[in-house]
N, C-alpha and C positions, 0 to 999 in steps of 0.2 A: 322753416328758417329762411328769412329774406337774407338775401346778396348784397352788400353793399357794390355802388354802382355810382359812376361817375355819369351825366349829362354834358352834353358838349354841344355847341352849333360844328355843324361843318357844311363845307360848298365843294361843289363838282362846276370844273372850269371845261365849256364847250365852247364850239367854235361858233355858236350864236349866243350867248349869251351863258349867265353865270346860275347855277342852281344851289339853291339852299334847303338844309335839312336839320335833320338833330340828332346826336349819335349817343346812344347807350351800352355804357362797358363795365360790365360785371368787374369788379376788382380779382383779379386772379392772376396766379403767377407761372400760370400754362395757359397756352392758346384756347382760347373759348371759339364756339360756332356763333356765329351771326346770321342775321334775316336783315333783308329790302323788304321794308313794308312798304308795297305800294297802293293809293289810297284809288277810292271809288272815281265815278264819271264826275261831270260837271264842276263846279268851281269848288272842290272836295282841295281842302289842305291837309297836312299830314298828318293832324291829331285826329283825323276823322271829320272836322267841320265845316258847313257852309254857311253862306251867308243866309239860304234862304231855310235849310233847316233847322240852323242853329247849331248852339256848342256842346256835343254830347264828349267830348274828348275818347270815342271806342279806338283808334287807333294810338292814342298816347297811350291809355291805361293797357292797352296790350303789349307794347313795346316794355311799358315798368315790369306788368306781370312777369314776362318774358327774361327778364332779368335777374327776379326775382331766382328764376329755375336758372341760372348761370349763362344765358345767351344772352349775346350783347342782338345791338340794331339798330339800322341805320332807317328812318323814315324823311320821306321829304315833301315839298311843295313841287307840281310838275310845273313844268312853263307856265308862267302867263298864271299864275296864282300865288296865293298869298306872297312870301317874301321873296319868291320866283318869279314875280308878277313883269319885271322887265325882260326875260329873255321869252316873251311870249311874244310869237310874231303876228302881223296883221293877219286876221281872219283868215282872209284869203290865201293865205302861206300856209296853211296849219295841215299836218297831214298824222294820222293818228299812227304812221310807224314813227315820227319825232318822239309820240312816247315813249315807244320799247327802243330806241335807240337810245335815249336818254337813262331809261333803266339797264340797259346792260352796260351804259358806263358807270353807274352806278356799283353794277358786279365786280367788274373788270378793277375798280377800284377796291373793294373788298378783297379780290383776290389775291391781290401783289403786297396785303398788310398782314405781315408777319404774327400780327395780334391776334388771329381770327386763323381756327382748325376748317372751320369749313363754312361754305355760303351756301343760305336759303333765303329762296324768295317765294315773296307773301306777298299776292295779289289779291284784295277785296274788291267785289262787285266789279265793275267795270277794269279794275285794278288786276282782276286775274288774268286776260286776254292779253293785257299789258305784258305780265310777268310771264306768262306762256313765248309770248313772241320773244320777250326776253335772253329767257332761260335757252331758246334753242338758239339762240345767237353768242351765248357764252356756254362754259361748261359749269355754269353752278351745281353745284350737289344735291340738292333739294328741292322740290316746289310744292306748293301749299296753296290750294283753291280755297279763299272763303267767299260763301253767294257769290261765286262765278255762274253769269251763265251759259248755257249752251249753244243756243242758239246764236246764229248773228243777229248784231244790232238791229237791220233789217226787218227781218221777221219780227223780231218783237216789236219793235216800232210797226208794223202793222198789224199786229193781234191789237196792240191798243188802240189806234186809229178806226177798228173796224166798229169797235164798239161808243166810239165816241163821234164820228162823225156825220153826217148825214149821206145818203149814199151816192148822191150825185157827187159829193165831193170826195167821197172814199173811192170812186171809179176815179178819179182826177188825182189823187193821191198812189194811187197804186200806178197807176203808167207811170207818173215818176219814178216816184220807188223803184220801179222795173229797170227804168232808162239808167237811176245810178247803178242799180246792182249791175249793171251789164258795161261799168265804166261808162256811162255819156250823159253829160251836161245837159240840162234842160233850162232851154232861154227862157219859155214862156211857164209863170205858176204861175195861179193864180192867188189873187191878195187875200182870201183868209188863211191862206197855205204859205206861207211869203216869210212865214216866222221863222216855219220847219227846214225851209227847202231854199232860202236866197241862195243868190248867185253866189256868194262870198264864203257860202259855209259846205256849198255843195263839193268842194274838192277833198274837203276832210272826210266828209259823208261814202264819196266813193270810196276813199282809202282804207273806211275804217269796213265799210259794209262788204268790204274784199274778204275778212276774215269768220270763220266759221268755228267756235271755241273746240265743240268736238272734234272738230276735226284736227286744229293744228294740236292739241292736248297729246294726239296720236304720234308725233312725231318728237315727244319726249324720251329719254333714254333713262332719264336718273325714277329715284323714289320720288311718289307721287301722294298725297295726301289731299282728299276732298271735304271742306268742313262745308256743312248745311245747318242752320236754324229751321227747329219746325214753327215757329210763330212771326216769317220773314213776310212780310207782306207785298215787298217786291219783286224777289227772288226764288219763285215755289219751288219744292223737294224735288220736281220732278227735273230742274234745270242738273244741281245735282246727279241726281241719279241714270241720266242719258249721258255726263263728265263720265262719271262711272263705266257705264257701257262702252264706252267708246274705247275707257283706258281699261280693261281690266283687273289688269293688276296695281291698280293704287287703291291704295285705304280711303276707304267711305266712312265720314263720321259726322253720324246724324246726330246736332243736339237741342234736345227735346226744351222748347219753352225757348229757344235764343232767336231773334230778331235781327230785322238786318242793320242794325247797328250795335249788335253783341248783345245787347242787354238784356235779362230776362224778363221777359213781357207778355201778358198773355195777347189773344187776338182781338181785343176789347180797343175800337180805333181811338178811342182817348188815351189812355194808355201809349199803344202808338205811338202817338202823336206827339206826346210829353215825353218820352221816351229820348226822341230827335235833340231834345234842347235839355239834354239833364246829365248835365259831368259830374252828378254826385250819387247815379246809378252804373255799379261797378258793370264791367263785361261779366261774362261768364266763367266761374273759373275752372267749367270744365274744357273750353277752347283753351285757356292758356297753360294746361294741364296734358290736352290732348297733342298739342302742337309743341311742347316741350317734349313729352313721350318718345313720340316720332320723331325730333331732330338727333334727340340723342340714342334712341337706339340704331337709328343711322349712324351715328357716331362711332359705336361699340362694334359695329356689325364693319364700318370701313378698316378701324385698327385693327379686325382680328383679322382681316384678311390680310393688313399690309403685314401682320406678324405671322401669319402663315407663310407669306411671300416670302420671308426673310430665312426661315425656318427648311427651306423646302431647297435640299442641294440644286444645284443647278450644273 
């Protein structure tokens, strides 16, 4: 039985500029939970889309699911994209805690609205590390990893370099690499490496290559929830399953045949591929099944203790 469910735009007002989103509320006459979806890397908009992958809408159609189970939610455009696109500063200003700073106003705004029993955030792909730094920065209720991964950007950024490079330029690549991960700017790169590494984008690079997912995951308090696709061609089980290790007690939920853009897909790279640009193949509805699960048994499990609490002479 679907929810009827109201769509709205809303904007968050910063002190550099104005962010826009789109909010979804279950019609209901008692405070519902909500979720920040926050969306993957690169010029990723809130419905889940790029310019360069195309229009799969996996983060719209999980916001409706979502709703569908009685949670509302709040999804947006981060700086400097789509209708976000003017509070995005020059290159050279961009430093990747602007995004978890911008996501926990994001919270901080959920949490002072009367309308909404509790906040969760949902970080996809790059969008997890986001909603990690987030979430320790406010006191949200919930987080929820989809294809986060583990490692920092860094590292991965050189498992793929190693195998794509030539190796004179892979020793010329990893000194760099070195030099950011250890904070320090490098004047000289050289020009087929010029893409990755300019001047202009290297402050972000430091900023962002400071963080390490397992690690900061470890410095969460609240309920933890890990969703993984076995057919993700960017994000392997194993990124997952070391979230896992790190955090023990958060719920691992492996779903068999889902990809990293929800949909169910086998590992056949045409498929794939079409997969990116197709808003007429739904998510999975055991993500938005599994993730409704989990916020509300959190839900039931928060009221019975504030009813124990109430219960218990003092």
């Amino acid at each position: 039985m679907k929810n009827p469910s109201t769509s709205v735009g809303v904007h968050l007002m910063t002190s550099t500029g104005t962010l826009y989103g789109t909010q979804i509320i279950p019609t209901s006459h008692l405070p519902t939970p909500v979720v920040l979806i926050i969306a993957g890397s690169g010029p990723t908009d809130r419905n889940g889309n790029g310019p360069l992958a195309g229009e799969n809408n996996s983060l719209k159609q999980l916001a409706e699911g979502l709703a569908d189970h009685g949670i509302a939610s709040i999804r947006y455009d981060k700086r400097g994209i789509g209708e976000s696109s003017a509070a995005g500063p020059e290159e050279v200003d961009l430093r990747f805690d602007t995004y978890a700073d911008d996501a926990a106003l994001w919270i901080q705004q959920l949490q002072v609205d009367a309308r909404f029993s509790s906040v969760t955030v949902i970080g996809h792909s790059e969008g997890s590390l986001i909603g990690i730094l987030a979430t320790q920065k406010t006191e949200a209720d919930a987080f929820v990893s989809i294809a986060g991964p583990a490692q920092s950007a860094s590292a991965i950024l050189r498992r793929q370099l190693q195998s794509r490079l030539p190796d004179p330029l892979w020793q010329q690549s990893e000194q760099i690499l070195v030099a950011l991960e250890q904070g320090n700017p490098v004047i000289s790169v050289p020009l087929e490496l010029n893409m990755l590494y300019r001047a202009s984008v290297q402050p972000y690079l430091i900023s962002w290559f400071r963080y390490t997912p397992v690690q900061e995951i470890t410095h969460l308090t609240i309920p933890v929830l890990i969703v993984q696709g076995t057919t993700d061609i960017q994000v392997p089980v194993s990124e997952a399953q070391a979230l896992k290790m790190a955090k023990p007690g958060a719920e691992l939920r492996m779903i068999e045949g889902m990809n990293h853009v929800l949909k169910a897909v086998s590992l056949d790279p045409e498929q794939q591929n079409a997969s990116y640009s197709d808003p007429t193949l739904p998510v999975v509805p055991e993500l938005v099944e599994g993730i409704s699960h989990f916020i509300h048994a959190h839900e039931r499990l928060c009221e019975s203790k504030q009813s124990l609490h109430r219960h218990v002479p003092h």
